[in-house]
N, C-alpha and C positions, 0 to 999 in steps of 0.2 A: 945327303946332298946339301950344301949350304947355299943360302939363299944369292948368292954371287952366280955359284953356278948354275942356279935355278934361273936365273933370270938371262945368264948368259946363252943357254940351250933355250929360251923362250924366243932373243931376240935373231938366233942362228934360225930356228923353225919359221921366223916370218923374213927373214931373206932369202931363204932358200924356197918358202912360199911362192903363190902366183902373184906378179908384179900387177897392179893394177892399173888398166887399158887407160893415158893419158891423149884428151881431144889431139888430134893432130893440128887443129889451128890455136892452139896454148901460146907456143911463142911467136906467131904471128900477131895474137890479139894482143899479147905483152910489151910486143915492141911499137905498135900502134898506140895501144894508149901510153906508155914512156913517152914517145913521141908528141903527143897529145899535150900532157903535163907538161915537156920541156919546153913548147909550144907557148901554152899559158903562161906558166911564170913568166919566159922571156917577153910577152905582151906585158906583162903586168908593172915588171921592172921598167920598160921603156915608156909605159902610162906614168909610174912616180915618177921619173926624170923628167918628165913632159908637165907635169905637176909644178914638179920643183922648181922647174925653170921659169912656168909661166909667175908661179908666186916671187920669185925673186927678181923679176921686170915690174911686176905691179908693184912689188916697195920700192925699188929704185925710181919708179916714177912717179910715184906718190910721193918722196921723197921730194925728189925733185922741186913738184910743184908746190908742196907745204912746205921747205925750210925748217924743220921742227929745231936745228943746230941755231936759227937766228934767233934771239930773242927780243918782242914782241914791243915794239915801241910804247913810251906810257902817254898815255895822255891824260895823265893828272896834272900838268903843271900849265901855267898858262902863257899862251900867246907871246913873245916879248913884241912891246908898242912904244911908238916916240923913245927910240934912243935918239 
């Protein structure tokens, strides 16, 4: 017998074997936690964008109120008096 069909008549003996008794709430508890996890990410993703957004009002307002684009008067030079 070569070892192909030793292994082929092993795996024929365990399917035609007794099937082993699977819980009957299996894919009840599978489809609840899927549910679950689809649940979380989709919280998760709408907390970054909630994120996101809040951080990109706080630069534009920051912005806003500092001018960073203006550059910064000098006051090294002095006063002009009696023209």
């Amino acid at each position: 017998m070569s070892p192909s069909d030793r292994k082929e008549a092993q795996v024929r003996r365990l399917m035609e074997g007794p099937q082993p008794v699977v819980p009957a709430d299996l894919a009840a508890g599978a489809a609840a936690r899927g549910d679950r996890l689809l649940r979380r990410r989709r919280a998760l993703r709408r907390l970054g964008w909630a994120v996101l957004f809040a951080a990109a009002v706080a630069f534009a307002v920051w912005a806003s109120l500092t001018q960073p684009w203006v550059t910064p008067s000098s006051g090294i030079s002095p006063p002009l008096e009696g023209w």
